[in-house]
LUMVOSE-234083 format. One record per residue (C-alpha): x, y, z. Coordinates in steps of 0.25 Angstrom, whole numbers, padded with zeros to 4 digits, always signed. Layout:
XYZ/...
***
This chain:
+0000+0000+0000/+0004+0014-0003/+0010+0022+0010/-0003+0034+0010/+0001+0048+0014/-0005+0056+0024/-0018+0057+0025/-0025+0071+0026/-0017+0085+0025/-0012+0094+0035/-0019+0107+0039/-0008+0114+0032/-0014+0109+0019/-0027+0113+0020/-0022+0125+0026/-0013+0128+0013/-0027+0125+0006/-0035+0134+0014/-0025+0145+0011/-0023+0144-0004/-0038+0144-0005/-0039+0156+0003/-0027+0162-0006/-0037+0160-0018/-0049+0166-0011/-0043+0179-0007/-0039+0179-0023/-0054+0176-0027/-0060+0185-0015/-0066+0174-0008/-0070+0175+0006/-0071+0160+0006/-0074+0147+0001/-0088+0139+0003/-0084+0125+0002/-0095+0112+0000/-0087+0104-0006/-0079+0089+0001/-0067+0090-0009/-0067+0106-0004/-0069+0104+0008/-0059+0095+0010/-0048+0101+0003/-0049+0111+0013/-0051+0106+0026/-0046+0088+0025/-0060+0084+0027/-0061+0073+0024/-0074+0063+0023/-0083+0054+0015/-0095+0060+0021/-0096+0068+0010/-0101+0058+0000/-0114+0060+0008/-0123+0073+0003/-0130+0074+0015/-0120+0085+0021/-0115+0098+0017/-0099+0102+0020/-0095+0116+0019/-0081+0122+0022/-0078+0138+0020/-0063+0142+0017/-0062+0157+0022/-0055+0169+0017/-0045+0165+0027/-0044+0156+0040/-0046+0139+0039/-0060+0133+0033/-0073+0133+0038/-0082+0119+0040/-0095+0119+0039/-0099+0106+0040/-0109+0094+0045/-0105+0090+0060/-0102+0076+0056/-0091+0080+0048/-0085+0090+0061/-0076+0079+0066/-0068+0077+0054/-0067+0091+0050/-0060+0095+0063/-0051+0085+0059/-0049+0094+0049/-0040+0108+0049/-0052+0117+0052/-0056+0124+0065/-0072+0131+0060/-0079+0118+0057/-0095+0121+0057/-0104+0110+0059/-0118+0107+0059/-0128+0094+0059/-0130+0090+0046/-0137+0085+0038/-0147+0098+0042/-0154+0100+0029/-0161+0116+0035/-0149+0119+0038/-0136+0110+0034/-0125+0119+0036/-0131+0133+0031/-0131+0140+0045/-0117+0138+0048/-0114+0142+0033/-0121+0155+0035/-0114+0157+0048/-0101+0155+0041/-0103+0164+0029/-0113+0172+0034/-0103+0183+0037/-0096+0182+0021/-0109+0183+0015/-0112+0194+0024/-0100+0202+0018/-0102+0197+0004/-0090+0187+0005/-0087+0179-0007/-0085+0164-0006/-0081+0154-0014/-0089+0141-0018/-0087+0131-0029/-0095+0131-0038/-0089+0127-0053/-0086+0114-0060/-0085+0102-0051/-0089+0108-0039/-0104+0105-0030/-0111+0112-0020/-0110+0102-0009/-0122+0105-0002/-0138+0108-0006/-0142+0118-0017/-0152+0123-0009/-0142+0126+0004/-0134+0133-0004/-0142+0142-0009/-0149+0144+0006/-0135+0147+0009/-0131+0157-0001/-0145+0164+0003/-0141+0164+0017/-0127+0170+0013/-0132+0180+0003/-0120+0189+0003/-0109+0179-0001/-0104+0179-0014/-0102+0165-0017/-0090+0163-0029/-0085+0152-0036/-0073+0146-0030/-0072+0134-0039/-0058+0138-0045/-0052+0142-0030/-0055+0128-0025/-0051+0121-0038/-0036+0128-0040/-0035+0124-0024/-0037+0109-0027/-0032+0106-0040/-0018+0109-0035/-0014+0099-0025/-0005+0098-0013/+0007+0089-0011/-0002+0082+0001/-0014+0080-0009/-0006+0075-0021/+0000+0063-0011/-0013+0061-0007/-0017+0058-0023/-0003+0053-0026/-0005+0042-0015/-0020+0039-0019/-0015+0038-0034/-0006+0028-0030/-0015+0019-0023/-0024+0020-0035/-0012+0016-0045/-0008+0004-0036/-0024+0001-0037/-0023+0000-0051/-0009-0006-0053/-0018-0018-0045/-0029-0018-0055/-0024-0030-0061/-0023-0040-0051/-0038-0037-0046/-0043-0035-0062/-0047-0047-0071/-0054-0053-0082/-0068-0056-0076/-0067-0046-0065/-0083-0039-0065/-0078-0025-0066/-0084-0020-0054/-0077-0030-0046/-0064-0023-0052/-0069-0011-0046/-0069-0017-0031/-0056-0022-0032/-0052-0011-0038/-0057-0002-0025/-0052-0013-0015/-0037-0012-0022/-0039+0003-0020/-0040+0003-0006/-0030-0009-0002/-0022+0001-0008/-0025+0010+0002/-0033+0020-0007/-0046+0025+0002/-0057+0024-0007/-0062+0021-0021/-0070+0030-0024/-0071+0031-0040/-0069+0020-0047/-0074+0018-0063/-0068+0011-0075/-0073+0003-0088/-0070-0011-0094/-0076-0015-0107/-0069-0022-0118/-0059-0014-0127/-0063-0004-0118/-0073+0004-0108/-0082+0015-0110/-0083+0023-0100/-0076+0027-0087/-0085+0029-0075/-0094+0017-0075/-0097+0009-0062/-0090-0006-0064/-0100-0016-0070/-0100-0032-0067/-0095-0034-0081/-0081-0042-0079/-0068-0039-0085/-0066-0046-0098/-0055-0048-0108/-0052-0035-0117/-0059-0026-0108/-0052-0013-0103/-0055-0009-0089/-0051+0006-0083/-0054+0008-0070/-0053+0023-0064/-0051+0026-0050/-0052+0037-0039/-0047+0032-0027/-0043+0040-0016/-0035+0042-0003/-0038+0052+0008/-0046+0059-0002/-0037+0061-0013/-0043+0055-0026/-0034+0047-0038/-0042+0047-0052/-0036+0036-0063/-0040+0025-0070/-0032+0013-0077/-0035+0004-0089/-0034-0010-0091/-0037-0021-0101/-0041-0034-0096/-0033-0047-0103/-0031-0039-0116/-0030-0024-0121/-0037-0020-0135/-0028-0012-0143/-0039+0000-0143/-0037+0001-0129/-0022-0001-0129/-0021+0011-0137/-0032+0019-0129/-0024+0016-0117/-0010+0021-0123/-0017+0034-0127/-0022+0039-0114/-0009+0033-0107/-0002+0045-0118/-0013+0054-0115/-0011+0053-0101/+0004+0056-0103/+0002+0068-0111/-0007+0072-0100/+0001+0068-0088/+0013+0076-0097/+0004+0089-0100/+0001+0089-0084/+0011+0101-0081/+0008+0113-0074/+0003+0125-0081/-0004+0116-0091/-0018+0115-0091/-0031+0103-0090/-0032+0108-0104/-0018+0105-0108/-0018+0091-0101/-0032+0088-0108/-0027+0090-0123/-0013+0083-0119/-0021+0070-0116/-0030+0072-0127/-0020+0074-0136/-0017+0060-0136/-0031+0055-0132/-0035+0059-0147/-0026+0050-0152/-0036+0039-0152/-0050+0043-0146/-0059+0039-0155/-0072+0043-0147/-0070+0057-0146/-0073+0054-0131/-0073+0066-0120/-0073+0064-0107/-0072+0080-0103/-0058+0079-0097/-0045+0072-0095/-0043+0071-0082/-0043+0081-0070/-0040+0085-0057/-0038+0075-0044/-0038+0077-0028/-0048+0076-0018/-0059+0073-0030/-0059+0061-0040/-0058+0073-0050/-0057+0088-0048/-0053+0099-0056/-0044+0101-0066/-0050+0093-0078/-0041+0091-0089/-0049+0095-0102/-0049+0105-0115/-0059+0115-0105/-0050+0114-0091/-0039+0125-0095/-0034+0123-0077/-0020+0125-0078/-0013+0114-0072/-0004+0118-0059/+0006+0108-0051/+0000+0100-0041/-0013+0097-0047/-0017+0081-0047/-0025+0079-0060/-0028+0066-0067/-0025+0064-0083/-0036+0054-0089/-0037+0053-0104/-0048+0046-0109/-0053+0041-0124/-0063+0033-0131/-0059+0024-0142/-0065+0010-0149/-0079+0008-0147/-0083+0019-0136/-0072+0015-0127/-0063+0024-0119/-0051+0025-0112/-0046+0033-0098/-0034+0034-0091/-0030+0043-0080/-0018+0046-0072/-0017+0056-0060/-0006+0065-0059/+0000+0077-0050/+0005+0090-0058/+0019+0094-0053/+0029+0107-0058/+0035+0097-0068/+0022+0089-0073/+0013+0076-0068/+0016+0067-0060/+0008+0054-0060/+0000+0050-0047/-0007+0038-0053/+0004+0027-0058/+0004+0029-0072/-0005+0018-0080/+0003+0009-0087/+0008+0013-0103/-0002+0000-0108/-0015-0004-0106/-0013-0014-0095/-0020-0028-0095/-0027-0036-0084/
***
C-alpha cells in the first residue's frame, strides 16, 4: 500500500486562502463573500463531511472584508466545525422549514445591507444556490439594501491554482487510482458480467487505500463501446470486446478523473489505431500544457491530432478540465475557454473520438502545470492497447 500523506491542512492554509480572497475582494469592492456551496465551503474552513449528500440542510459561510469566516450553519454540524480554524460559528436546529437559518443570516448581514455593502455570490457557470429559491428570495427582501455581485470569477481563479499540500493530496489519490488500474487484469476476464468488474474494481480501489469510489463508468462492446457514462450491465465480457473504464476516486477529499482502455483476448486494428491517436493527442496535450498558454490552446493541440481519424464528427463540448475537490471544475479545455493556464493548476487531458460504426474512444490523463511544463499525476497508460 502507498504510504498516504497528512491528512487535513494547517490553519495556515486556510488562512493563506482567506487572505488572498480578501486580496481580491478589496480589488473587486467586495465587503464580503455569501457562500452556499460544500466545495466553497470547505476550501475555506477544512469542513469536511458526507452529510452533505442530504438536501435537507442549508450550509452558509460568509468571508468578510477582513478578519476569519463566519459559520452559519445546522447544530448538527457544530461539532465538526469547531474542529475547524473558525472561532464565530452560528447554529440553529434544522431542519426548521419557517425559518432555516434566515434569522441568523439577517443578524449577520443586516448591518451591510444597511450600509449598502456589496457581497459576493456565485452565480455563473457551474455553480448552484444550495439552498430554496424561495429562502433566498425572502432573504434578499429581508436585506434589501445589499447589493449582491457576482463573484463566480474571484472563487474560480482561487481554486483552479492549487497548493503544494493539495496537489500531494491529488498526487497520492492518482497514484492509488494508477495501481488500481495497473491490477485490472488480474480481476478482469472473459465472461466476467461487466457490473461485476465494477465491484472488483471498487474493492481493488479501497484495499489500496483510496477512500471511496464515487464515479465510476466505462463501456464494453465489441470492436468498441458507444458511449461513456452508462451504469455496467450483466452483459459479460467477451472475445474482441473493448472495455474503458473511468474513475473518480478520491482521498481526504481530493478527486482523481481517468480512465484506461482495454481489449479482451484480441485488439481489432480500428481500435488499435484509435487508441495510438488519443495516446499522440494526449502527448500533444500534455506538451502544449505550459504556463501562459491557454484551454483553448490545449484543445486545438489535442485535436489536431484527433482529426487524423475521426470519422464521426463526434463533439463531446471539451477535452478535458479542471481537477481538485470536485470530480470536474473549471477550467474546460475547449475552442470557447480562452483561461490562461498558470503553474499550479491540476487539469486533466481527455481526447475522445468516434470511428467504425458509431463507436468512440476516451482517454485521459491527469497532470499538474509547473514553471517548465506538465508533469503527470496519473502513470501514464501504456503506448499500446493492452489485452486481458
Amino acid at each position: 500500500m502507498i504510504p498516504a500523506p497528512e491528512r487535513g491542512f494547517t490553519k495556515a492554509e486556510f488562512a493563506a486562502r482567506t487572505v488572498r480572497a480578501q486580496t481580491l475582494m478589496a480589488e473587486q469592492g467586495l465587503d464580503g463573500l455569501f457562500l452556499m456551496t460544500e466545495p466553497e465551503v470547505r476550501y475555506f474552513t477544512g469542513f469536511h463531511t458526507l452529510f452533505w449528500q442530504s438536501p435537507t440542510r442549508p450550509w452558509f459561510l460568509f468571508v468578510p472584508a477582513s478578519g476569519k469566516p463566519i459559520a452559519v450553519i445546522p447544530e448538527i454540524g457544530a461539532a465538526l466545525m469547531r474542529q475547524t480554524w473558525l472561532d464565530d460559528i452560528r447554529t440553529w436546529s434544522a431542519p426548521a422549514p419557517a425559518d432555516d437559518g434566515l434569522s441568523l443570516l439577517v443578524e449577520l448581514l443586516g448591518p451591510y445591507a444597511a450600509r449598502g455593502a456589496r457581497v459576493g455570490v456565485m452565480k455563473g457557470h457551474e455553480t448552484m444556490l444550495r439552498m430554496p429559491l424561495g429562502d433566498y428570495e425572502r432573504l434578499m427582501s429581508l436585506l434589501a439594501g445589499l447589493k449582491v455581485q457576482d463573484a463566480t470569477g474571484l472563487i474560480r481563479s482561487l481554486r483552479m491554482v492549487k497548493s503544494e499540500a493539495e496537489i500531494t493530496k491529488l498526487r497520492h489519490i492518482c497514484a492509488l487510482g494508477s495501481d488500481t488500474f495497473s491490477s485490472v487484469p488480474d480481476f478482469a476476464f472473459q465472461g466476467q458480467a461487466f457490473e461485476d468488474t465494477f465491484r472488483a474494481f471498487r474493492r481493488k480501489a479501497l484495499e489500496l487505500g483510496a477512500d471511496d469510489v464515487p464515479y465510476l463508468v466505462g463501456g464494453a462492446d465489441q470492436g468498441g463501446y458507444h458511449d461513456v457514462i452508462s451504469p455496467p450491465s450483466r452483459r459479460p465480457l467477451q472475445d474482441g470486446d473493448i472495455m474503458m473504464l473511468d474513475t473518480g476516486a478520491t482521498w481526504d477529499g481530493y478527486f482523481c478523473d481517468f480512465d484506461r482502455n482495454f481489449a479482451i483476448t484480441r485488439a481489432d486494428d480500428k481500435s488499435k489505431q484509435a487508441y495510438d491517436t488519443l495516446w499522440r493527442a494526449t502527448e500533444a496535450g500534455i506538451e502544449a500544457a505550459r504556463p501562459g498558454a491557454t484551454c483553448r490552446d490545449l484543445f486545438h493541440a489535442m485535436q489536431n491530432v484527433i482529426s487524423e481519424m475521426d470519422d464521426q464528427g463526434g463533439d463531446v463540448g471539451r477535452l478535458g478540465h479542471g481537477l481538485g475537490m470536485q470530480l470536474t471544475e473549471w477550467p474546460s479545455h475547449a475552442a470557447f475557454d480562452d483561461t490562461v493556464i498558470a503553474e499550479n493548476m491540476v487539469l486533466t487531458l481527455e481526447p475522445s473520438l468516434g470511428y467504425g460504426d458509431g463507436r468512440i474512444m476516451v482517454h485521459e490523463e491527469n497532470i499538474v502545470v509547473r514553471a517548465n511544463g506538465a508533469e503527470l499525476l496519473t502513470r501514464r497508460a501504456e503506448l499500446e492497447l493492452p489485452v486481458i
